[in-house]
C-alpha positions as CSV (number, residue, x, y, z in Angstrom):
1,X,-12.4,39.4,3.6
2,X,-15.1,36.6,2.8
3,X,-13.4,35.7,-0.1
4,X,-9.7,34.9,1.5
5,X,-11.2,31.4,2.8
6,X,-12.7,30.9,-0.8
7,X,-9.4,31.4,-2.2
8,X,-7.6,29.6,0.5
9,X,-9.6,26.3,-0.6
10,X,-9.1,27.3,-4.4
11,X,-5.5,26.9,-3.5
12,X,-5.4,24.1,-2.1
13,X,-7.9,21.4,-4.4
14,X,-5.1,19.9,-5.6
15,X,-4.8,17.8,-2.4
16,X,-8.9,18.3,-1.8
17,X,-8.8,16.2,-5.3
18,X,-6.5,14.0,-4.0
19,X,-7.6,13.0,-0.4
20,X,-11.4,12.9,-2.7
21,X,-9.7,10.6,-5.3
22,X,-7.6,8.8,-2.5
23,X,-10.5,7.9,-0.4
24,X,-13.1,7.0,-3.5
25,X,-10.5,4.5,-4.4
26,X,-10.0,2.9,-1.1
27,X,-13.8,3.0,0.2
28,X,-12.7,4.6,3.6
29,X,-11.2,8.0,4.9
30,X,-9.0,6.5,7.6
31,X,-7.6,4.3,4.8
32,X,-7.0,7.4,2.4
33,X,-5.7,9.1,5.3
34,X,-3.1,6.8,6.0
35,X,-1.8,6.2,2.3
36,X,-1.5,10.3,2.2
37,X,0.1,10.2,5.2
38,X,-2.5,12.9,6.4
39,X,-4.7,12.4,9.3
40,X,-8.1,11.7,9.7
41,X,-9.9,15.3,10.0
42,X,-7.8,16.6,8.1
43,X,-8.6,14.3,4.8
44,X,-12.5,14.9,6.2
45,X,-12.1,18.5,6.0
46,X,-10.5,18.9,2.7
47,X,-13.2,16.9,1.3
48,X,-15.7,18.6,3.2
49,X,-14.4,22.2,1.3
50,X,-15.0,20.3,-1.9
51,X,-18.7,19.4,-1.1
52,X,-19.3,23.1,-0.1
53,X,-17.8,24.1,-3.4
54,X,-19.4,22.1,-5.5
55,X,-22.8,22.5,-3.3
56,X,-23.4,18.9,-3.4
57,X,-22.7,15.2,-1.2
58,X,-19.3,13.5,-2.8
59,X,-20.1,10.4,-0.5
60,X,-22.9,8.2,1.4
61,X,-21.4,7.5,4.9
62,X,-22.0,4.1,6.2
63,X,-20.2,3.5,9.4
64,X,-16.5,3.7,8.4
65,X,-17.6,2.7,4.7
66,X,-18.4,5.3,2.5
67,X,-19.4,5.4,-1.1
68,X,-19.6,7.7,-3.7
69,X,-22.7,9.5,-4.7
70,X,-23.9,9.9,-8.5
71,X,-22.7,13.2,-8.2
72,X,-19.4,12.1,-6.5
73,X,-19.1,9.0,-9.1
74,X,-19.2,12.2,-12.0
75,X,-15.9,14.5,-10.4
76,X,-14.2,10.9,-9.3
77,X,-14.2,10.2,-13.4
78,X,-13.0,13.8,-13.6
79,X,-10.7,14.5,-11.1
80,X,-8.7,11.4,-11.3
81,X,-6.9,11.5,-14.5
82,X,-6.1,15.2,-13.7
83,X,-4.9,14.4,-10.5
84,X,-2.4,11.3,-11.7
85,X,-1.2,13.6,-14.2
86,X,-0.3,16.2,-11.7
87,X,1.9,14.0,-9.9
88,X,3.7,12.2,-12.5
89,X,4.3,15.5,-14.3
90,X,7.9,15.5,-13.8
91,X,8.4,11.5,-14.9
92,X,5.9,12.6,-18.1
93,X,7.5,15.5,-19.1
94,X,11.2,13.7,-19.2
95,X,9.3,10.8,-20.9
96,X,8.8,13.4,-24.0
97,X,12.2,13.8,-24.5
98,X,13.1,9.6,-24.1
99,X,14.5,10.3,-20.5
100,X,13.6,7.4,-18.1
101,X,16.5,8.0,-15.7
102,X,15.1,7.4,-12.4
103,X,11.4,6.2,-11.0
104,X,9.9,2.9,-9.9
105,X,7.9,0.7,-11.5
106,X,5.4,-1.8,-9.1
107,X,4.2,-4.5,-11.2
108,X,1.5,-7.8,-9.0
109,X,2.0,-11.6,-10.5
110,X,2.1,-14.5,-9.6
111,X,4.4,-17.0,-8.8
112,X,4.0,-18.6,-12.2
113,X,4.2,-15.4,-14.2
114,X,6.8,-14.2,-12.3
115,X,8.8,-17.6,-13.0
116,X,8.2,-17.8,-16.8
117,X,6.0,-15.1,-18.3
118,X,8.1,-12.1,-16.6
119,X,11.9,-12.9,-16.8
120,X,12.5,-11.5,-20.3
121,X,10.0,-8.9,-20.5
122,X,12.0,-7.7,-17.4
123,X,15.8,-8.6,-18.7
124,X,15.1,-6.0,-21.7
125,X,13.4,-3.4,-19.9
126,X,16.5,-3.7,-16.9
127,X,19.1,-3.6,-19.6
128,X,17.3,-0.1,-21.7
129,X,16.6,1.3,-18.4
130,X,19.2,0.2,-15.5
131,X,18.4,3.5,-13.2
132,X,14.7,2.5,-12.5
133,X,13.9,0.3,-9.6
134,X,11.5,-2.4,-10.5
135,X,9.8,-3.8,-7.4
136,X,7.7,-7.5,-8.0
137,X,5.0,-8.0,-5.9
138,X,4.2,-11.9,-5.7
139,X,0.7,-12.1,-5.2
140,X,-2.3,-14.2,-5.7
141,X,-4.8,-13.3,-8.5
142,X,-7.4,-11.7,-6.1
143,X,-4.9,-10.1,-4.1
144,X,-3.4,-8.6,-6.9
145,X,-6.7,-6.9,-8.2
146,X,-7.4,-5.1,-4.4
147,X,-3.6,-3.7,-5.1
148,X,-4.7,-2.9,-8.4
149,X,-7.8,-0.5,-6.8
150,X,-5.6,0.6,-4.0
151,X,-3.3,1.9,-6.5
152,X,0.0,0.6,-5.2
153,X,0.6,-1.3,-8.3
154,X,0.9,0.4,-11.7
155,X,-0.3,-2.6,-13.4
156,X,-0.8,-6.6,-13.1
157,X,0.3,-9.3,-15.4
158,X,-1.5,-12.5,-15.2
159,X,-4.2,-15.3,-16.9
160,X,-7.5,-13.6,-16.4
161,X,-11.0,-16.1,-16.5
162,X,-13.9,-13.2,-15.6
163,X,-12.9,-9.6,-15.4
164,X,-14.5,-7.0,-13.2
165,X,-16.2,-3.9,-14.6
166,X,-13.8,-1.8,-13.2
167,X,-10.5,-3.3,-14.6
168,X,-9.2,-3.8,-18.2
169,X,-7.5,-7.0,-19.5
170,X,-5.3,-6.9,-22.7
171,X,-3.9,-10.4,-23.4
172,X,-0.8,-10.8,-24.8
173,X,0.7,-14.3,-25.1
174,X,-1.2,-17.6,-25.6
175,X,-0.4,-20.7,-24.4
176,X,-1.9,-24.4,-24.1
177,X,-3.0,-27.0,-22.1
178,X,-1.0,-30.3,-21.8
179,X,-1.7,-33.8,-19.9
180,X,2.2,-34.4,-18.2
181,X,3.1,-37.8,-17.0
182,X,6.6,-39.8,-16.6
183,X,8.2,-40.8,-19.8
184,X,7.2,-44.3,-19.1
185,X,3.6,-43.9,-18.1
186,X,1.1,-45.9,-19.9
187,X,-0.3,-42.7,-21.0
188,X,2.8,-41.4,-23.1
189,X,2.3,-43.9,-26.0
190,X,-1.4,-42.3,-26.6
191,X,-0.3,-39.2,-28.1
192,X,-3.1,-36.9,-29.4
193,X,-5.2,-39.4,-29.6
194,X,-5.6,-39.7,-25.9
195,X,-9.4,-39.5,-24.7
196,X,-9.9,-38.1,-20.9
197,X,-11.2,-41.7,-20.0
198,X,-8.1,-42.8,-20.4
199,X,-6.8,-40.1,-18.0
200,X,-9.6,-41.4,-15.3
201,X,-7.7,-43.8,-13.9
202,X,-5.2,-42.3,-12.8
203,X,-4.6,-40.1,-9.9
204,X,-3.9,-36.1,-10.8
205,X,-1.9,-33.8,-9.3
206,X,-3.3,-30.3,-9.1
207,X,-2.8,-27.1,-7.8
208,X,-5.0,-26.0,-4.6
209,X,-8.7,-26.5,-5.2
210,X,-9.4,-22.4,-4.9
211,X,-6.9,-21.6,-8.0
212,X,-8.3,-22.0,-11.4
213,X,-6.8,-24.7,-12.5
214,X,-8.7,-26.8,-10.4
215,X,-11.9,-25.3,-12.0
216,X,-10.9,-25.7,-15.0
217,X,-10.3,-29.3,-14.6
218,X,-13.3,-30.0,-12.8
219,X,-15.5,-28.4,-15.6
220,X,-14.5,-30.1,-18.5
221,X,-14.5,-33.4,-16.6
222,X,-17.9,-32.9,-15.5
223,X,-19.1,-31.7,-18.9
224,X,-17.6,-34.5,-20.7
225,X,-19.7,-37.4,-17.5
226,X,-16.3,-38.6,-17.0
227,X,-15.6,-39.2,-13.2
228,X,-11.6,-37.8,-12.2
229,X,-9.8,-38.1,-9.2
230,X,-6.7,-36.0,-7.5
231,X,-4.1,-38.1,-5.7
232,X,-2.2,-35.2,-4.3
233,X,-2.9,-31.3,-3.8
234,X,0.5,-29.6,-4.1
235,X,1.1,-25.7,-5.3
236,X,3.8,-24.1,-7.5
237,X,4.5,-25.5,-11.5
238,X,7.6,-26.4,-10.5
239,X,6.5,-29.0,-7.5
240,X,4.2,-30.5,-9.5
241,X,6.5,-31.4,-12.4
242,X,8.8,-32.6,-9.7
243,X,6.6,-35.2,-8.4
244,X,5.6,-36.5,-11.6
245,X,8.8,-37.0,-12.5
246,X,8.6,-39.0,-9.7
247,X,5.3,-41.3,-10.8
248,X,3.4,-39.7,-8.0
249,X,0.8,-38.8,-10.1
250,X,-0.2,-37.2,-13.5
251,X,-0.8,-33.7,-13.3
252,X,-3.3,-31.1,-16.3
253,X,-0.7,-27.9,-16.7
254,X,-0.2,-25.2,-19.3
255,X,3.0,-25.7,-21.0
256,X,3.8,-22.2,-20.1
257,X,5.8,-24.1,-17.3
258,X,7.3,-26.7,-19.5
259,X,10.7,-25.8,-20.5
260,X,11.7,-29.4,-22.6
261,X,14.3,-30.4,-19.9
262,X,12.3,-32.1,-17.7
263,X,12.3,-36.2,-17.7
264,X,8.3,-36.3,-18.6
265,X,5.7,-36.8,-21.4
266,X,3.7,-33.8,-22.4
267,X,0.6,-34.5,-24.6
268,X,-1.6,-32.1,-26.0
269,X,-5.0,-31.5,-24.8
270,X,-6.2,-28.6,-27.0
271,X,-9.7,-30.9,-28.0
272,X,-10.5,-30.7,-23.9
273,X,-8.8,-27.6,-22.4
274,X,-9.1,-23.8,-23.5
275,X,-5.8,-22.0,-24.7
276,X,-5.5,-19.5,-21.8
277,X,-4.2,-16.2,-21.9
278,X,-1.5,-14.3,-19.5
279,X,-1.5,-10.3,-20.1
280,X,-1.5,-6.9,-18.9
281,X,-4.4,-6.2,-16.2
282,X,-5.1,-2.3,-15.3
283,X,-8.0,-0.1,-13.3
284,X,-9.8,1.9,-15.6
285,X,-9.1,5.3,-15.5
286,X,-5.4,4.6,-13.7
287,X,-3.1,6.8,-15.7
288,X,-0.1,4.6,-16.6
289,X,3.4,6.3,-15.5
290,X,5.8,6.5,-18.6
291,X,7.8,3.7,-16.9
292,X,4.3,1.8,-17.1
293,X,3.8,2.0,-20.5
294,X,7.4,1.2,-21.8
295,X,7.7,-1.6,-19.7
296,X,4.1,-3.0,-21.6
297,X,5.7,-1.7,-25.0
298,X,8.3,-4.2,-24.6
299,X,6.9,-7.2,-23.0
300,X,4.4,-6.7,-26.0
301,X,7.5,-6.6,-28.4
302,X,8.8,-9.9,-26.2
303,X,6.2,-11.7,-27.5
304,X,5.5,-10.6,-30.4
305,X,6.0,-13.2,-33.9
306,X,3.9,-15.0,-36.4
307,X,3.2,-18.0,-34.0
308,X,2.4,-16.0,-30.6
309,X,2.9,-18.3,-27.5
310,X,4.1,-21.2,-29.4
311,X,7.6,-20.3,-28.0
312,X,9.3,-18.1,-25.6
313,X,11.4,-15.2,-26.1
314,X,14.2,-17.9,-25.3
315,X,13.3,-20.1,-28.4
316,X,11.9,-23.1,-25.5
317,X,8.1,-23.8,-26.1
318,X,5.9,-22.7,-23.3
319,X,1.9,-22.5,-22.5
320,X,-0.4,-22.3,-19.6
């Protein structure tokens, strides 16, 4: 009879693996517990089996924090893979015959890679695959990375500067940095061979101070000793362009936003600014659903071409 419980447990690790995996990712039982849709104890307990199993401490408990213990850190790299696996088994094994009927694919951006990196990347994928629902989740960069480790993303698409230990970055189109200004601005005439003292003058409109572009400005200014100031603090690509249309200001952008329609001068600032990157972020160790990985086949093949970045899938040049 004293083996029955042992075999009870034995049954059941698949959702001891999954309530240990669930709450390693999250940092909290109460949080695991309520994205399993479990409660409390009972996540506690079926971790608890495990640790008597394996004759070892999974976590550290601090408060409601908990953290994982060497040994827990070794069957978290084990488990996880085995336990994403298990439950996309059905969407996997139709994937091996080319059937991606049905499923959901939850992709974080934000609003300026949802507005011109995303749209064809998502037209082709919509078109090949009509019966899976594609959910967008418009978020900021750091919010976008805590969906990422929660796991309700399969994947982010953005311009990454620094990236975390824990998360993978493969770029996949490049584009570049341009000074925009009204077609009539003193500034238009220079061309390339414009020098960021002649930009000093003038007053820039930028994104909000705690986005990179800000930073980005700020350092090369600074490194170059040449003094800056912005005139108006406005978000979105598309409100900024707006108001220099206007002559409200002079703005820094990446022409990923620039679509060749808009009443303004763009000038290239490629001797200042870094090229920058937008691409396909992912935890390591997430195991990609089938729907996942098609959809990154094809935005690759979207931008794929001899002169990557220089132009969209459209034909219209674009760069960040």
């Amino acid at each position: 009879m004293g083996s029955v419980p042992n075999l009870y447990y034995k049954q059941n690790r698949l959702k001891q693996l999954r309530a240990f995996c669930r709450a390693a990712r999250l940092g909290s039982i109460s949080m695991a517990a309520e994205s399993l849709f479990l409660s409390q104890p009972a996540v506690s307990l079926q971790i608890q089996a495990l640790e008597r199993e394996f004759e070892t401490v999974l976590f550290e408990r601090r408060g409601p924090q908990i953290r994982l213990t060497p040994e827990g850190e070794t069957l978290y790299k084990l488990a996880d893979p085995l336990v994403e696996g298990i439950d996309r088994l059905q969407e996997t094994f139709a994937a091996s015959f080319g059937r991606l009927e049905s499923g959901e694919l939850n992709v974080a951006a934000g609003e300026s890679t949802i507005l011109y990196v995303l749209p064809e990347p998502l037209r082709r994928f919509a078109e090949v695959y009509p019966h899976i629902r594609i959910k967008l989740h418009n978020v900021t960069g750091r919010d976008g990375l805590a969906m990422l480790h929660r796991d309700e993303v399969d994947f982010a698409v953005g311009s990454m500067l620094e990236v975390p230990e824990d998360i993978t970055y493969q770029p996949i189109v490049t584009y570049h940095p341009k000074l925009i200004t009204p077609k009539n601005h003193p500034l238009a005439s220079l061309g390339e061979r414009i020098e960021l003292e002649d930009i000093s003058p003038y007053g820039l409109i930028l994104p909000p101070r705690h986005l990179s572009t800000w930073r980005i400005v700020d350092l090369v200014f600074r490194q170059h000793n040449v003094d800056y100031h912005v005139s108006l603090e406005a978000g979105g690509w598309e409100v900024i362009k707006k108001y220099v249309e206007l002559g409200l200001g002079i703005s820094i952008v990446t022409d990923v936003c620039l679509t060749g329609k808009e009443q303004l001068a763009a000038i290239p600032l490629d001797r200042f600014f870094p090229a920058r990157s937008y691409g396909v972020v992912q935890r390591i160790g997430r195991h990609l659903s089938p729907q996942a990985k098609r959809f990154i086949t094809m935005m690759e093949a979207a931008y794929a071409g001899p002169k990557m970045g220089s132009s969209s899938p459209s034909g219209r040049g674009e760069s960040v």
